[in-house]
C-alpha positions as YAML, in Angstrom:
chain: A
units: angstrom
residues:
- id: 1
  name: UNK
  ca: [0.00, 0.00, 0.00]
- id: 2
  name: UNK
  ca: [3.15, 2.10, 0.30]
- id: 3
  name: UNK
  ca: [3.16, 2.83, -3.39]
- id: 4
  name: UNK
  ca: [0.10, 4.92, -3.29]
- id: 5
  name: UNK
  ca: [1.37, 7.16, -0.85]
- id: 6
  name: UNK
  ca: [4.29, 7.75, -3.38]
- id: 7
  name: UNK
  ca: [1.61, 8.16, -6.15]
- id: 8
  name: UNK
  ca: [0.00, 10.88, -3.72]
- id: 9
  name: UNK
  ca: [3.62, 12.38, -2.91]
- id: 10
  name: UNK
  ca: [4.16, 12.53, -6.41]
- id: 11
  name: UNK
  ca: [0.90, 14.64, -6.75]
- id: 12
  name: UNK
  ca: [1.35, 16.83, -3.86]
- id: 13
  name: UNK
  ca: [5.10, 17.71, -5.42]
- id: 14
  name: UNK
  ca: [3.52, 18.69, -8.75]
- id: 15
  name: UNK
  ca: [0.81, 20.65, -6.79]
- id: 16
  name: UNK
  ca: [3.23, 22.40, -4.90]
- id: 17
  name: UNK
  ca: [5.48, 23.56, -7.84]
- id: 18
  name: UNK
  ca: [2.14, 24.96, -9.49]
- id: 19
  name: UNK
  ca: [1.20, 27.13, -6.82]
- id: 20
  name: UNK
  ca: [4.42, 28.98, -6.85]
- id: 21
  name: UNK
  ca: [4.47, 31.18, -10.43]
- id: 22
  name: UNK
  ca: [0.49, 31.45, -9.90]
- id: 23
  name: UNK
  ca: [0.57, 32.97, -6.19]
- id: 24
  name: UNK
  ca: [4.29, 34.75, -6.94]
- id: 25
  name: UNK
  ca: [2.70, 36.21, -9.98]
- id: 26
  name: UNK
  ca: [-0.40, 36.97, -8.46]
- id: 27
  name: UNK
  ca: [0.88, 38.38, -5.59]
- id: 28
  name: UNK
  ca: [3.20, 41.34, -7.81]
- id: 29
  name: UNK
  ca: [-0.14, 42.34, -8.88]
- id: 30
  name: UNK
  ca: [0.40, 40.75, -12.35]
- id: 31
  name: UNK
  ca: [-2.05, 38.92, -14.98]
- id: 32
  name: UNK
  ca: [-0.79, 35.42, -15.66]
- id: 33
  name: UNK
  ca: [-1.77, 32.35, -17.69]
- id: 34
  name: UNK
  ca: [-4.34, 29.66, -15.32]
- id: 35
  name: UNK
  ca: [-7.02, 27.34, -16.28]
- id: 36
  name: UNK
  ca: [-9.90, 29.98, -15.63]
- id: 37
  name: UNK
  ca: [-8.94, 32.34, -18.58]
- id: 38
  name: UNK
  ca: [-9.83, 31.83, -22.13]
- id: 39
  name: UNK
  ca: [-8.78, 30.34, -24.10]
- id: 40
  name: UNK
  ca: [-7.57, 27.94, -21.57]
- id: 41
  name: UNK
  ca: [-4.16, 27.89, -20.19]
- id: 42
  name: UNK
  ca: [-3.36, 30.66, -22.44]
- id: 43
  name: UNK
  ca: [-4.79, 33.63, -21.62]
- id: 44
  name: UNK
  ca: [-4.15, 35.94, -18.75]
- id: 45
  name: UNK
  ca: [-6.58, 35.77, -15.21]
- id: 46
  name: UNK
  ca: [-6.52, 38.65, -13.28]
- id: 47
  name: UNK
  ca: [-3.72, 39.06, -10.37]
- id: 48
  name: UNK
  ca: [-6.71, 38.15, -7.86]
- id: 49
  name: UNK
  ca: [-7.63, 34.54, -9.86]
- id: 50
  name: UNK
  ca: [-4.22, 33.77, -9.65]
- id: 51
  name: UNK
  ca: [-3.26, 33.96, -6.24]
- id: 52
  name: UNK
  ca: [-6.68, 32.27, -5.07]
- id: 53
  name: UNK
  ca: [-5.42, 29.41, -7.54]
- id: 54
  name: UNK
  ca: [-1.91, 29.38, -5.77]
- id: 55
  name: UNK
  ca: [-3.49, 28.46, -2.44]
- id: 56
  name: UNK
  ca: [-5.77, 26.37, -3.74]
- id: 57
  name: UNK
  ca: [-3.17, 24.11, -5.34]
- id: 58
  name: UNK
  ca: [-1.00, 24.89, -2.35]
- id: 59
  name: UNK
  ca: [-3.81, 23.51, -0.34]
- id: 60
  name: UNK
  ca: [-4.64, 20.30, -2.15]
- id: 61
  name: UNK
  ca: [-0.61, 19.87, -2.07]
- id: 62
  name: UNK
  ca: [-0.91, 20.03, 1.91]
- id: 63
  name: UNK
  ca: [-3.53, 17.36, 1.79]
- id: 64
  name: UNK
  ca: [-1.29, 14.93, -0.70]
- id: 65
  name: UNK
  ca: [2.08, 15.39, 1.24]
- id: 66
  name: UNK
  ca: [0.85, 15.89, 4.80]
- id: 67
  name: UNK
  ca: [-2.66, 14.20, 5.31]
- id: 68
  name: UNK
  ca: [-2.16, 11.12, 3.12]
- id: 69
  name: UNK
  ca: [-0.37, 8.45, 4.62]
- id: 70
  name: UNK
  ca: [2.83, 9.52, 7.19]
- id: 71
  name: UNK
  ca: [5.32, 11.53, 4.94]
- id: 72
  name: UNK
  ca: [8.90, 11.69, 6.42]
- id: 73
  name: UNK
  ca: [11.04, 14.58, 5.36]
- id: 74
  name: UNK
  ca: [14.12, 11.65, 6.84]
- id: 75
  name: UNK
  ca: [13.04, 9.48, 4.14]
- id: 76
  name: UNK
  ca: [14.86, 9.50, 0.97]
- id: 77
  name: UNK
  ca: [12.21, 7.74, -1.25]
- id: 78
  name: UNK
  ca: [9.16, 9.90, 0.44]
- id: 79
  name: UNK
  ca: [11.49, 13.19, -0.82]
- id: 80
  name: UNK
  ca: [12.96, 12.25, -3.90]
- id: 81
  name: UNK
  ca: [9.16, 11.30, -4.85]
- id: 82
  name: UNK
  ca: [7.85, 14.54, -4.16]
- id: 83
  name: UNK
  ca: [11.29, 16.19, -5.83]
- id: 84
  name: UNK
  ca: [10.25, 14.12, -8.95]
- id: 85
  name: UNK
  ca: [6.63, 15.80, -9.13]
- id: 86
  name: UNK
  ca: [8.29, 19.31, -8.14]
- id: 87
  name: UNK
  ca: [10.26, 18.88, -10.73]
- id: 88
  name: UNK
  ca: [8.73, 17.91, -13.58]
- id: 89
  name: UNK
  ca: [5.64, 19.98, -13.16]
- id: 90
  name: UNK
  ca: [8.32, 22.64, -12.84]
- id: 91
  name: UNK
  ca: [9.80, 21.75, -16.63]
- id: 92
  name: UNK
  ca: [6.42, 21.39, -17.78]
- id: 93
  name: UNK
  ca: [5.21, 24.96, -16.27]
- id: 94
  name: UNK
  ca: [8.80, 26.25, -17.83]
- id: 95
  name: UNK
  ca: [8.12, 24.91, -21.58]
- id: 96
  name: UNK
  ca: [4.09, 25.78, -21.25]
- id: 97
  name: UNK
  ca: [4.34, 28.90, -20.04]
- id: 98
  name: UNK
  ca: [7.99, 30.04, -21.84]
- id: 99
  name: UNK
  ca: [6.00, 30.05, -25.15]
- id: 100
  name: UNK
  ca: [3.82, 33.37, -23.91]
- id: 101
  name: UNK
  ca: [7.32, 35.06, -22.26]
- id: 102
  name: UNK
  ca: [9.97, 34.46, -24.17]
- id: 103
  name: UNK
  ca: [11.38, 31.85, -21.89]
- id: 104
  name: UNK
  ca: [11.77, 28.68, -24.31]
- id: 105
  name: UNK
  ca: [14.51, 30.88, -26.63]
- id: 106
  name: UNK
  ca: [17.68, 29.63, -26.87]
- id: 107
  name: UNK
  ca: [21.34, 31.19, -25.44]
...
């Protein structure tokens, strides 16, 4: 049954890195990209939208890491699983939203 705590660890990584450019973005007062504007995931939502989406995700990541089975911070499979979702939601969120800011050009 361990493996679906992983699964959820996983989740609550990719969760976690999502709430960071919405809530940073949000919270500079800017317009940013989020699943409420249209078309989605491509236009802008208001600097308000976006930070209520940054705690949302950063709330359903509380619930994956911290309420779903025991997560151990000592535990090198618990972190690296949660590093693996951070991270790839991270290069995901990088290549998705570097199309609309100039971020995917290269040096």
């Amino acid at each position: 049954m361990d493996w679906l705590y992983l699964v959820s660890y996983f989740f609550g990584g990719a969760f976690l890195s999502n709430a960071i450019p919405h809530f940073a973005s949000g919270s500079m007062g800017r317009p940013f990209q989020s699943p409420f504007a249209t078309p989605r995931g491509e236009g802008l939502s208001s600097s308000t939208v976006n930070v209520a989406w940054g705690v949302f995700n950063l709330a359903v990541a509380y619930v994956l890491i911290c309420r779903v089975g025991d997560f151990n911070l000592h535990s090198t499979v618990h972190v690296v699983t949660l590093g693996l979702g951070f991270l790839l939601m991270g290069l995901f969120a990088a290549r998705h939203f570097g199309r609309f800011h100039g971020g995917n050009s290269p040096e």
